[in-house]
N, CA, C and O atoms as a CHARMM CRD file, in Angstrom:
* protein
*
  324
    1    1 UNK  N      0.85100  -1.17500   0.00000 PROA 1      0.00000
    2    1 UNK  CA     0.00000   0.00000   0.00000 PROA 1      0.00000
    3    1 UNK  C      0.89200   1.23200   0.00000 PROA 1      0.00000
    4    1 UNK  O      1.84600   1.18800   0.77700 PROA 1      0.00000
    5    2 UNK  N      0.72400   2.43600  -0.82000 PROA 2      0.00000
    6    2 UNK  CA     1.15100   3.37200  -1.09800 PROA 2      0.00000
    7    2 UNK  C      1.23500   4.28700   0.88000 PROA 2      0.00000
    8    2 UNK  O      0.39200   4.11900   1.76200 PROA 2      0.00000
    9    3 UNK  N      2.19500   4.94700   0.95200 PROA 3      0.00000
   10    3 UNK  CA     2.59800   5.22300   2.29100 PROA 3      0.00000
   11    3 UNK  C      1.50900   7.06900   2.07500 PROA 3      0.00000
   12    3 UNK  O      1.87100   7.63800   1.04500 PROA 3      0.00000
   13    4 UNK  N      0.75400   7.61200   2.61200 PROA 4      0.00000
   14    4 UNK  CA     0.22700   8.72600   2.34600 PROA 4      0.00000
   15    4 UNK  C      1.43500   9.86700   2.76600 PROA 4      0.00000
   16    4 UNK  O      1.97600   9.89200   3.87200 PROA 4      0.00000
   17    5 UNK  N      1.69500  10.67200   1.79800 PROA 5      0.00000
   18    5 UNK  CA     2.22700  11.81600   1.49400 PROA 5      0.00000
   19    5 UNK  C      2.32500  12.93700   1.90200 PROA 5      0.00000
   20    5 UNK  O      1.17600  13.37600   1.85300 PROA 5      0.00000
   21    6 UNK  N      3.14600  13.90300   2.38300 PROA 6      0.00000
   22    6 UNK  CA     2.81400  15.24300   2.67700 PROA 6      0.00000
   23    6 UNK  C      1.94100  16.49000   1.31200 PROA 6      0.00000
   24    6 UNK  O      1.29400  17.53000   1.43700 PROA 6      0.00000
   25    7 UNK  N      2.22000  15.97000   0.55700 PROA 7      0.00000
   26    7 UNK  CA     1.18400  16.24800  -0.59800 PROA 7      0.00000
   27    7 UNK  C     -0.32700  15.84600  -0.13700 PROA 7      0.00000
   28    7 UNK  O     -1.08400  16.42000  -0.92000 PROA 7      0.00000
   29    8 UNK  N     -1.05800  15.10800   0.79600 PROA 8      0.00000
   30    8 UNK  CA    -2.04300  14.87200   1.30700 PROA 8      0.00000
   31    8 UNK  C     -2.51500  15.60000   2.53500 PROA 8      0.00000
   32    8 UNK  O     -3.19300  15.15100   3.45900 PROA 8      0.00000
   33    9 UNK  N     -2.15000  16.50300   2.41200 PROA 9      0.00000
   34    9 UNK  CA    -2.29700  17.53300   3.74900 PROA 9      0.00000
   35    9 UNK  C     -3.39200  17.94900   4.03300 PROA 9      0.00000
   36    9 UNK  O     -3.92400  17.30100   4.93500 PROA 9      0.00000
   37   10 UNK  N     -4.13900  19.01100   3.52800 PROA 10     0.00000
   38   10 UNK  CA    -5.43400  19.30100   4.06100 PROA 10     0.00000
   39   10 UNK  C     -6.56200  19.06100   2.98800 PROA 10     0.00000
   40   10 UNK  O     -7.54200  19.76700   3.22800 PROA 10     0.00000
   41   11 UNK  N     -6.68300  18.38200   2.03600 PROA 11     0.00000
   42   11 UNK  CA    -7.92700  18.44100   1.23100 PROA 11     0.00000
   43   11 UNK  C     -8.60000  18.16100   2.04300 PROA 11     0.00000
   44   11 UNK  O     -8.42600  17.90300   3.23400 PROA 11     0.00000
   45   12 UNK  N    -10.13400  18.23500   0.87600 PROA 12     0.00000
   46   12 UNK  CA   -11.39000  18.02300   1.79500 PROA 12     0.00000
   47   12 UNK  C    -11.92900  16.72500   2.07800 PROA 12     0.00000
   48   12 UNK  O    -11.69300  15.85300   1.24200 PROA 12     0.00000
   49   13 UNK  N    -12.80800  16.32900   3.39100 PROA 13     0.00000
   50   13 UNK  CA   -12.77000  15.42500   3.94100 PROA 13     0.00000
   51   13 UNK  C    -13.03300  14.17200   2.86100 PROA 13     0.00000
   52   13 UNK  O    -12.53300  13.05400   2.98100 PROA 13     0.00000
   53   14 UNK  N    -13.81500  14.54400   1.91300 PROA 14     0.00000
   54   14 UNK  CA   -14.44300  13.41800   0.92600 PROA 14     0.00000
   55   14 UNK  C    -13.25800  13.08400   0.11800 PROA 14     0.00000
   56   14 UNK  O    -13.22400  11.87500  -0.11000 PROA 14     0.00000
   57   15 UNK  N    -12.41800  13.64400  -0.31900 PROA 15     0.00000
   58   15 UNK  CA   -11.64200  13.40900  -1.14300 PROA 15     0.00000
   59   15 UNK  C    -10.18400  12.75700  -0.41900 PROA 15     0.00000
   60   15 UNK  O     -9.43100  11.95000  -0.96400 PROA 15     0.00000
   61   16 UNK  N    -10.04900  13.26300   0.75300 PROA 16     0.00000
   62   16 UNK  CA    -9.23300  12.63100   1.60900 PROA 16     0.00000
   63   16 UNK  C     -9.77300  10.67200   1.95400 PROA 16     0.00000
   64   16 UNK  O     -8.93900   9.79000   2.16100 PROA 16     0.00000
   65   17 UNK  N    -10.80300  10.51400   1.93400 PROA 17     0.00000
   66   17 UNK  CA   -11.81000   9.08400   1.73300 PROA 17     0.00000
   67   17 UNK  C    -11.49300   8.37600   0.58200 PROA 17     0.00000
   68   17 UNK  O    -11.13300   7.20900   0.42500 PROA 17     0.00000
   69   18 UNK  N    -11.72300   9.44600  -0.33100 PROA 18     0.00000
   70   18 UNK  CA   -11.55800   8.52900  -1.64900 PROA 18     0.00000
   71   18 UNK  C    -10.34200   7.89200  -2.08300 PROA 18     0.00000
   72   18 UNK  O    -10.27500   6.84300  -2.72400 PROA 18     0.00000
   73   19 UNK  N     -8.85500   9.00800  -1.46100 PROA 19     0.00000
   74   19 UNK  CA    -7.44800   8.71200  -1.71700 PROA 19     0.00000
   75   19 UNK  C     -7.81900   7.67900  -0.76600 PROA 19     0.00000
   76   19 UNK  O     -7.88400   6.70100  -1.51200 PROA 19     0.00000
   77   20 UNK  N     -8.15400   7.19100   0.60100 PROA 20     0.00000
   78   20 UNK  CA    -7.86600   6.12000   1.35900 PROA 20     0.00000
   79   20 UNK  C     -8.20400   4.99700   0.40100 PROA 20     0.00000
   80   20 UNK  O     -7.27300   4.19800   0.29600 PROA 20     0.00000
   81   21 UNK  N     -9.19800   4.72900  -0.27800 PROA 21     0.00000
   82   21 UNK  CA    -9.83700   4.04900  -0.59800 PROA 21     0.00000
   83   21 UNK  C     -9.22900   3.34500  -1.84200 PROA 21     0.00000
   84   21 UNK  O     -9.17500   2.12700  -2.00700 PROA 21     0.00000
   85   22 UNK  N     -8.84700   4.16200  -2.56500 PROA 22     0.00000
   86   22 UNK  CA    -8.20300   4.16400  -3.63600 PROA 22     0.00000
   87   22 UNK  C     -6.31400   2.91700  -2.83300 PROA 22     0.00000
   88   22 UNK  O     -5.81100   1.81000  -3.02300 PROA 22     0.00000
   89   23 UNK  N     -6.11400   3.91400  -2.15900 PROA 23     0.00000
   90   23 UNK  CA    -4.79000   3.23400  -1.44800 PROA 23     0.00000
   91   23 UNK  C     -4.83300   1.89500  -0.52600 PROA 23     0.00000
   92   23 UNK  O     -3.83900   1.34900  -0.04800 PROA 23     0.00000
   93   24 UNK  N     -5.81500   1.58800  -0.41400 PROA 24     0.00000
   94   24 UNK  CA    -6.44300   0.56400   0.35500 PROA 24     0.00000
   95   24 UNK  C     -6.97100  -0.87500  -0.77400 PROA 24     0.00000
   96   24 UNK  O     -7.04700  -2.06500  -0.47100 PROA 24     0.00000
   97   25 UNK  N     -7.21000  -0.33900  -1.84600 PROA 25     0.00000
   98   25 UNK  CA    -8.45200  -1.12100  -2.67200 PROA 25     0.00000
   99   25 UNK  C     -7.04400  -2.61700  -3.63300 PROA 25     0.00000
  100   25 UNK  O     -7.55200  -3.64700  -4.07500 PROA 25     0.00000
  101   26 UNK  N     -6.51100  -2.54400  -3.67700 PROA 26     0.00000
  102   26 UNK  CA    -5.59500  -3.17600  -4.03100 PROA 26     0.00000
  103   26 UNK  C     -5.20000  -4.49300  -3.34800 PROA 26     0.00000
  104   26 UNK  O     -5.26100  -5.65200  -3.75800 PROA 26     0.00000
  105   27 UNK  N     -4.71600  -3.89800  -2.01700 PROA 27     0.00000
  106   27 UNK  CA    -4.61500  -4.71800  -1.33200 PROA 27     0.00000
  107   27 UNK  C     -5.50400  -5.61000  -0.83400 PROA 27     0.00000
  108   27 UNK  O     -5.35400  -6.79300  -0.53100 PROA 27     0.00000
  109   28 UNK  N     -6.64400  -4.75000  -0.77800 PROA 28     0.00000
  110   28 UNK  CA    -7.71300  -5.65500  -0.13600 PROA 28     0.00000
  111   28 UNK  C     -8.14400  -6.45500  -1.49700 PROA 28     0.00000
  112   28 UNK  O     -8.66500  -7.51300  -1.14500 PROA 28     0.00000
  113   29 UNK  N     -8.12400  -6.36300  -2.60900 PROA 29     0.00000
  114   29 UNK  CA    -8.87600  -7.13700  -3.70300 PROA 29     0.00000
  115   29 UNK  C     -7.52000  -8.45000  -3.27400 PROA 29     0.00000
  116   29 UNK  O     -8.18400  -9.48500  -3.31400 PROA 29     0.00000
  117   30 UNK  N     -6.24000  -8.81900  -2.95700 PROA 30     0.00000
  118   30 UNK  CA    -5.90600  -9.40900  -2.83600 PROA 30     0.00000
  119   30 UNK  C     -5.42700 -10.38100  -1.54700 PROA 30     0.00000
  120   30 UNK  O     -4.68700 -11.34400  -1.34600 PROA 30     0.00000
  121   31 UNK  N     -6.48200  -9.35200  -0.68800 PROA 31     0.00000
  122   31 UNK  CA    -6.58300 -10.17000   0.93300 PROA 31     0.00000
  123   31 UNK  C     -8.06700 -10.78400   0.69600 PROA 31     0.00000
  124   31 UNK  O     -8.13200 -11.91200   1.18500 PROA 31     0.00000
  125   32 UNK  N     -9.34200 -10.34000   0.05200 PROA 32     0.00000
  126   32 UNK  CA   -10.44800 -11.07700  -0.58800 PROA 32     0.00000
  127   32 UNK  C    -10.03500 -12.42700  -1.45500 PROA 32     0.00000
  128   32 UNK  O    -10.50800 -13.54100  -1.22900 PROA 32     0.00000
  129   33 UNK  N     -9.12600 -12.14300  -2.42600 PROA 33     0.00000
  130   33 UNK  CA    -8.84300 -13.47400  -2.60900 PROA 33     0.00000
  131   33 UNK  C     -8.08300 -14.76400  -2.19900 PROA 33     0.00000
  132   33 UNK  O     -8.02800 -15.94000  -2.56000 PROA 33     0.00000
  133   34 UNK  N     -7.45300 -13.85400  -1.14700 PROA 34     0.00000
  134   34 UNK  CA    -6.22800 -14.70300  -0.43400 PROA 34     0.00000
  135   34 UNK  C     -7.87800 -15.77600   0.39800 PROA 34     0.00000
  136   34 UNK  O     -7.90300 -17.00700   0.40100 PROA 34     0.00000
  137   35 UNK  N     -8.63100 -15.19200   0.78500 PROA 35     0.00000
  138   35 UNK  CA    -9.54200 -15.85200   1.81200 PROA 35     0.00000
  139   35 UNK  C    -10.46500 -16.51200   0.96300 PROA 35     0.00000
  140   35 UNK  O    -10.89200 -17.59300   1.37100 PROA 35     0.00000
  141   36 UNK  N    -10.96000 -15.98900  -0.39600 PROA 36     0.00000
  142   36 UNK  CA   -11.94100 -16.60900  -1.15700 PROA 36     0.00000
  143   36 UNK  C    -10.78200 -18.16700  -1.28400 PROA 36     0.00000
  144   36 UNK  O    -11.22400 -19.27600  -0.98600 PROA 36     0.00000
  145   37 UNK  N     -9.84100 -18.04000  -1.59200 PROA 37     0.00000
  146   37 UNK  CA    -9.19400 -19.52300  -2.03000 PROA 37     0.00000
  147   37 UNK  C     -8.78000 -20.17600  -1.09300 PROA 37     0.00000
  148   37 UNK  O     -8.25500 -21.26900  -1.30400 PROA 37     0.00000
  149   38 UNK  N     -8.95700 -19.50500   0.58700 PROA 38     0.00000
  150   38 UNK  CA    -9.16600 -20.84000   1.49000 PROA 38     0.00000
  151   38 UNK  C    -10.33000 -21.29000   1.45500 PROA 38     0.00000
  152   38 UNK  O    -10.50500 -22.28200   2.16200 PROA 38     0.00000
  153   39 UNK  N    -11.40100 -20.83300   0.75200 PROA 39     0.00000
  154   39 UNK  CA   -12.82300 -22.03700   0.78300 PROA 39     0.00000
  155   39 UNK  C    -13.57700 -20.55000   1.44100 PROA 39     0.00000
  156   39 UNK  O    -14.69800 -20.94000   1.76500 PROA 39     0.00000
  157   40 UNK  N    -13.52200 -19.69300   1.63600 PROA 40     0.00000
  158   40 UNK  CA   -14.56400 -18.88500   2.50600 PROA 40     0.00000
  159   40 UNK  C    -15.42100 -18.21200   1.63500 PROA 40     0.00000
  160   40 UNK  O    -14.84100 -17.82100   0.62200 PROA 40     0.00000
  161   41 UNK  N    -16.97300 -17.86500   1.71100 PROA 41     0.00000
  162   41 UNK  CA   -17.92000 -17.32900   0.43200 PROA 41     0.00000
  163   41 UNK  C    -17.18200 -15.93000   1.17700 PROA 41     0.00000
  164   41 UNK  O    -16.41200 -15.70100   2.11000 PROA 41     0.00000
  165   42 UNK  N    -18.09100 -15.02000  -0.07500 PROA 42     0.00000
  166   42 UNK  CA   -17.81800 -13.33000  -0.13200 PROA 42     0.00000
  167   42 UNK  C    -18.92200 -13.34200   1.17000 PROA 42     0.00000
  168   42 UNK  O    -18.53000 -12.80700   2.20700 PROA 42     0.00000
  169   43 UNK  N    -19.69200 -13.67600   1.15700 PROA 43     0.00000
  170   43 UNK  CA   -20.42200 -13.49100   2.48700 PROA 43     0.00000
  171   43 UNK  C    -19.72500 -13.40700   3.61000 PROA 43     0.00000
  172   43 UNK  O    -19.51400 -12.33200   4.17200 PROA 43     0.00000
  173   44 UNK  N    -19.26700 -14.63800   4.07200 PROA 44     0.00000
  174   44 UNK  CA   -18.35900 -14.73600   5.15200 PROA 44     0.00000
  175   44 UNK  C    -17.67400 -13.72100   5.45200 PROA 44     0.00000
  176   44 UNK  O    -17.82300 -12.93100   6.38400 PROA 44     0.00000
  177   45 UNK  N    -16.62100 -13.76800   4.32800 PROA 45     0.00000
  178   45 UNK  CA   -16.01700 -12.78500   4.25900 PROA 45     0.00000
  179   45 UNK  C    -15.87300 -11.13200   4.61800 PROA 45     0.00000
  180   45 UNK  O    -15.05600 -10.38400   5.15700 PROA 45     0.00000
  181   46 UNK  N    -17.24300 -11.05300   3.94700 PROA 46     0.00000
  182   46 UNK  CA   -17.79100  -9.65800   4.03600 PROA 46     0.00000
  183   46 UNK  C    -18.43600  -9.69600   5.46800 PROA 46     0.00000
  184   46 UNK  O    -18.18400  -8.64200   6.05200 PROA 46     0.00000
  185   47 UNK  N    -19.22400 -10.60800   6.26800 PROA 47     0.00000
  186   47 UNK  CA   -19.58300  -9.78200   7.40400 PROA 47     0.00000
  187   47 UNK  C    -18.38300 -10.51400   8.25100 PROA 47     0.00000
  188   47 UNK  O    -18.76500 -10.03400   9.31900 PROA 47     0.00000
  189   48 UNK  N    -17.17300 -11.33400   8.65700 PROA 48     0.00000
  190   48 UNK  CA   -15.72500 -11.33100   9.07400 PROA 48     0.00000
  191   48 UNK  C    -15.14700  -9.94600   9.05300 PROA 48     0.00000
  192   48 UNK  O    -14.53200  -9.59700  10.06000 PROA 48     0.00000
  193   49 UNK  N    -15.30800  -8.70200   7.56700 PROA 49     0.00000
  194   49 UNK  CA   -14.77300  -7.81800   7.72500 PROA 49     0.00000
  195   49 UNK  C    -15.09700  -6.39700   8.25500 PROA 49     0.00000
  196   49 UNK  O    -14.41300  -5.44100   8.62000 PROA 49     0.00000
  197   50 UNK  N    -17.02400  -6.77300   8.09700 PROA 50     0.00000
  198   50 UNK  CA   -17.60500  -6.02700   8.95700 PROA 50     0.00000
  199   50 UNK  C    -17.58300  -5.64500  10.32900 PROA 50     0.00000
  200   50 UNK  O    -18.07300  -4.67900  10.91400 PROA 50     0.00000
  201   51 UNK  N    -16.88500  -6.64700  10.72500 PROA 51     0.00000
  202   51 UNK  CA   -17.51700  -6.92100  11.92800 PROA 51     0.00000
  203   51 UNK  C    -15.98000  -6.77800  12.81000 PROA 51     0.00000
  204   51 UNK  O    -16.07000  -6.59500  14.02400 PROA 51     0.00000
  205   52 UNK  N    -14.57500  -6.86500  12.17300 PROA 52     0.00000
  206   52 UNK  CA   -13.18000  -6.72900  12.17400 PROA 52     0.00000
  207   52 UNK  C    -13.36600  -4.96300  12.05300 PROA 52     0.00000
  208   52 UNK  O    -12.42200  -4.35700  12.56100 PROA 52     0.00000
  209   53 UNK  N    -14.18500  -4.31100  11.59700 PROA 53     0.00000
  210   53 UNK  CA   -14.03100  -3.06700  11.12700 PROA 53     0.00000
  211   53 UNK  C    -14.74300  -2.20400  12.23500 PROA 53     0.00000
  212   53 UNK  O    -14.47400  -1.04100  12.53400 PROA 53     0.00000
  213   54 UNK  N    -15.69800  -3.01400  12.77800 PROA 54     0.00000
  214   54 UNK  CA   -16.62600  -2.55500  14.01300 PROA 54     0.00000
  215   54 UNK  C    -15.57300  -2.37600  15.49000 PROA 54     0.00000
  216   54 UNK  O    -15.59600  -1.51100  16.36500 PROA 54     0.00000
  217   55 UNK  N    -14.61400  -3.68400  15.29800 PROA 55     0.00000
  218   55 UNK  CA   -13.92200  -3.11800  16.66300 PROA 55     0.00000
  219   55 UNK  C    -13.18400  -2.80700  16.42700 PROA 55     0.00000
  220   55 UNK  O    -12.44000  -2.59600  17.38400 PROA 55     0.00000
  221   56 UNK  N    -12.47000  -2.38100  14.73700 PROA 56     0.00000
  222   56 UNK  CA   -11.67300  -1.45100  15.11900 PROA 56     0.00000
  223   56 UNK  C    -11.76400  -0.24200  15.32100 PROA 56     0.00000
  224   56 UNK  O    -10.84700   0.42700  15.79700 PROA 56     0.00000
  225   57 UNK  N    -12.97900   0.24500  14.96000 PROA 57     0.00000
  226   57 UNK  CA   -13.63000   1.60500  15.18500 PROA 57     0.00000
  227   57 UNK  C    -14.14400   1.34600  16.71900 PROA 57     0.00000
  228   57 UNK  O    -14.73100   2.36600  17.08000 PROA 57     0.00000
  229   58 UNK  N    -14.14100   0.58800  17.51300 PROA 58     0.00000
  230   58 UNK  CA   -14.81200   0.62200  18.46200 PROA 58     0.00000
  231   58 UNK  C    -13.29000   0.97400  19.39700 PROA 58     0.00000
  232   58 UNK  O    -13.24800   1.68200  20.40300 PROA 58     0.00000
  233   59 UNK  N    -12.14000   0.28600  18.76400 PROA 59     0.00000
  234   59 UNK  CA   -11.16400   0.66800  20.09800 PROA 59     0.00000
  235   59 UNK  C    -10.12400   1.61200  19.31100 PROA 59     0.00000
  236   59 UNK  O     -8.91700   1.42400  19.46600 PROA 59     0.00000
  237   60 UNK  N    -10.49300   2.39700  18.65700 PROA 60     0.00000
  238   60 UNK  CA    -9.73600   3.84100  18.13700 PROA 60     0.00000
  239   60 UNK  C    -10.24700   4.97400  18.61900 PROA 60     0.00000
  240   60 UNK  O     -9.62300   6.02600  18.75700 PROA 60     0.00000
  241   61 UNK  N    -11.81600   4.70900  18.98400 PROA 61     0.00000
  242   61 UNK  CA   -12.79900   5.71100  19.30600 PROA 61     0.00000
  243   61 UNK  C    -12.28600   5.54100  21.13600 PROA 61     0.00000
  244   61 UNK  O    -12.15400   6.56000  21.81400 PROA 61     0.00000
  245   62 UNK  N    -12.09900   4.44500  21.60500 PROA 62     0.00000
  246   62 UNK  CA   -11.78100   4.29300  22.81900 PROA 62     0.00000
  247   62 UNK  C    -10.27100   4.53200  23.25900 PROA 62     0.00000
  248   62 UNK  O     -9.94500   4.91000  24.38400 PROA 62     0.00000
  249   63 UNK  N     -9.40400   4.26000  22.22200 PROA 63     0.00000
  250   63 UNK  CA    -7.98300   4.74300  22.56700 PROA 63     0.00000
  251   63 UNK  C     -8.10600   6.54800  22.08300 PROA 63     0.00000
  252   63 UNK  O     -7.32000   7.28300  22.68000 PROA 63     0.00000
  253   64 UNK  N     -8.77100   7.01600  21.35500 PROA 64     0.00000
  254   64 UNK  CA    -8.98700   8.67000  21.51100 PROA 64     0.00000
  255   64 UNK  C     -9.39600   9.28700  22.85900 PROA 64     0.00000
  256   64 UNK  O     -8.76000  10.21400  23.36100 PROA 64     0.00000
  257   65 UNK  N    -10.41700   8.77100  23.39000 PROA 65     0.00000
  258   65 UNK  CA   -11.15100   9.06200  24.62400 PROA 65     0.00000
  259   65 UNK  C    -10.33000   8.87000  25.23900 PROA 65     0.00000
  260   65 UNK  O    -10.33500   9.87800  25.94600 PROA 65     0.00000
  261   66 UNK  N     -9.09800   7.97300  25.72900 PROA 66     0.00000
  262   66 UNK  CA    -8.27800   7.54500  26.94000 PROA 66     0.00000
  263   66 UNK  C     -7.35100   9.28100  26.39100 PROA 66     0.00000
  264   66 UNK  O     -7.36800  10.19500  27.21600 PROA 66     0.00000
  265   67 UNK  N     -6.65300   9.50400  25.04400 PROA 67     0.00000
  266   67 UNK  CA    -5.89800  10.38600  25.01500 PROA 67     0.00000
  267   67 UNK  C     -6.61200  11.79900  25.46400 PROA 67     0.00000
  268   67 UNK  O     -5.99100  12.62300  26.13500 PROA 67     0.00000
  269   68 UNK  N     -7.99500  12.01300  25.02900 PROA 68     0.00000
  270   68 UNK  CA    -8.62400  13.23600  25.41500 PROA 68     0.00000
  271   68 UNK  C     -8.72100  13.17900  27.00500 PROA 68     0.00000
  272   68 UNK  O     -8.65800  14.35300  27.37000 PROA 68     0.00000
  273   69 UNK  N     -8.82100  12.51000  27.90400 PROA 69     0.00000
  274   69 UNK  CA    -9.07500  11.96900  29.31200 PROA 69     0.00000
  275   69 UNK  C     -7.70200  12.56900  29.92700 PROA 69     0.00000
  276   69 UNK  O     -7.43100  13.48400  30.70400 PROA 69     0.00000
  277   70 UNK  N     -6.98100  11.61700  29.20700 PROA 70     0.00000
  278   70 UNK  CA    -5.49600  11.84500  29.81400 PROA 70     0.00000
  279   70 UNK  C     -4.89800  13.46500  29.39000 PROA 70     0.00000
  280   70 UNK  O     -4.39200  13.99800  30.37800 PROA 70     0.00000
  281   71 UNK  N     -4.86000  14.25200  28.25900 PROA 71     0.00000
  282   71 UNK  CA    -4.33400  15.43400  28.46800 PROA 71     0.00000
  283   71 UNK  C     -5.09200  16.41000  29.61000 PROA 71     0.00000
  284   71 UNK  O     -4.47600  17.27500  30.23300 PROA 71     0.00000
  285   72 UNK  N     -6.63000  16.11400  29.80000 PROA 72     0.00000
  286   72 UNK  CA    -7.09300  17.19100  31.16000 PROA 72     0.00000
  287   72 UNK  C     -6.63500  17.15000  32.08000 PROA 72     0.00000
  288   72 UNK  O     -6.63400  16.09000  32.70500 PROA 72     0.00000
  289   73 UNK  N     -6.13000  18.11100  32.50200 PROA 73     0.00000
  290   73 UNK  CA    -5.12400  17.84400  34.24500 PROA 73     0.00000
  291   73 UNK  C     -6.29900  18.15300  34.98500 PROA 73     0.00000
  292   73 UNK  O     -7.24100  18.94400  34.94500 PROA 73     0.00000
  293   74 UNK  N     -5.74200  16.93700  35.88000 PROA 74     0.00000
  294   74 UNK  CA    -6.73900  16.55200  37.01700 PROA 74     0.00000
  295   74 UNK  C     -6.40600  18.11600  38.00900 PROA 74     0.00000
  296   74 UNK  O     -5.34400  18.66800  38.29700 PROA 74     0.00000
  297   75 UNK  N     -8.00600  18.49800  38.35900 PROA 75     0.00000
  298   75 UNK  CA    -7.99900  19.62600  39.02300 PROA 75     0.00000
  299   75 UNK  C     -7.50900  19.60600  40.22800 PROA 75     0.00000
  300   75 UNK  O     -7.44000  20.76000  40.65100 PROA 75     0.00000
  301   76 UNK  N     -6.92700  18.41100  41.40100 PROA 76     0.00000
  302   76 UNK  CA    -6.63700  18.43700  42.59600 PROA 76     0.00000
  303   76 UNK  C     -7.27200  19.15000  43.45200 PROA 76     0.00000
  304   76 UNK  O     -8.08900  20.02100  43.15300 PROA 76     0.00000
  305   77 UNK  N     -6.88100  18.76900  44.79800 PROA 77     0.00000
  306   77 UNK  CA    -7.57600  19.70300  46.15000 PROA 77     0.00000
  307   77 UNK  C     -7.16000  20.98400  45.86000 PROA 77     0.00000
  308   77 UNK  O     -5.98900  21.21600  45.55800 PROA 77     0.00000
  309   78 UNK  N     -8.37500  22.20700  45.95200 PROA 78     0.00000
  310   78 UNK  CA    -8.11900  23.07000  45.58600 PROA 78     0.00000
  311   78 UNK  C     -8.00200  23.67400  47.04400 PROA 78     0.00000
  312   78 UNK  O     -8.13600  24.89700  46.99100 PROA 78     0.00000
  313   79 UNK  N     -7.89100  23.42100  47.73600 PROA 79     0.00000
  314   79 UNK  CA    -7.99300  23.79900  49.46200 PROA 79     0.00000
  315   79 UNK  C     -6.57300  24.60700  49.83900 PROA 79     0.00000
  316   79 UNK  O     -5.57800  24.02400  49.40800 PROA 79     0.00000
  317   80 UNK  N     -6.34600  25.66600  50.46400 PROA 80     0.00000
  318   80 UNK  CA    -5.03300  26.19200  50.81500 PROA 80     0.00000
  319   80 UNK  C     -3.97900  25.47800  52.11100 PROA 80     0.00000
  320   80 UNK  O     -2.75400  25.44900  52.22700 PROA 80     0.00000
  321   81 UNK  N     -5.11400  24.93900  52.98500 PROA 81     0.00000
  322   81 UNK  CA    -4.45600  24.18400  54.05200 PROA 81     0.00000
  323   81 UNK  C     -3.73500  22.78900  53.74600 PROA 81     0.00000
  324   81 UNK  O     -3.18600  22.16500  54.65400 PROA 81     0.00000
């Protein structure tokens, strides 16, 4: 897979999608077949990757939250004594 570029800097969000997609689509047509020719249908397949795609969005969204958590400094005893 093509390594993304400093030439990829700020476009807009859709088009930043489409380069993923585009950079992604290759590989995956040949991780689909790597699995279609162990015996597995596109079905399988497809909800295996659904469902691989669910936690990884589930623990990116959760390793963000730990980083947003962790930069707030904890307010401590605000007490003078």
């Amino acid at each position: 897979m093509p390594k993304v570029t400093d030439t990829i800097t700020q476009p807009q969000p859709t088009e930043r999608r489409l380069e993923c997609e585009r950079a992604l689509e290759e590989d995956f047509q040949v991780f689909t077949s790597l699995a279609e020719g162990a015996g597995w249908s596109w079905q399988e397949i497809a909800l295996a990757l659904m469902e691989l795609t669910e936690d990884y969005v589930m623990a990116m969204r959760m390793s963000t939250k730990i980083a947003e958590n962790a930069s707030v400094p904890f307010p401590g005893n605000k007490t003078l004594h």
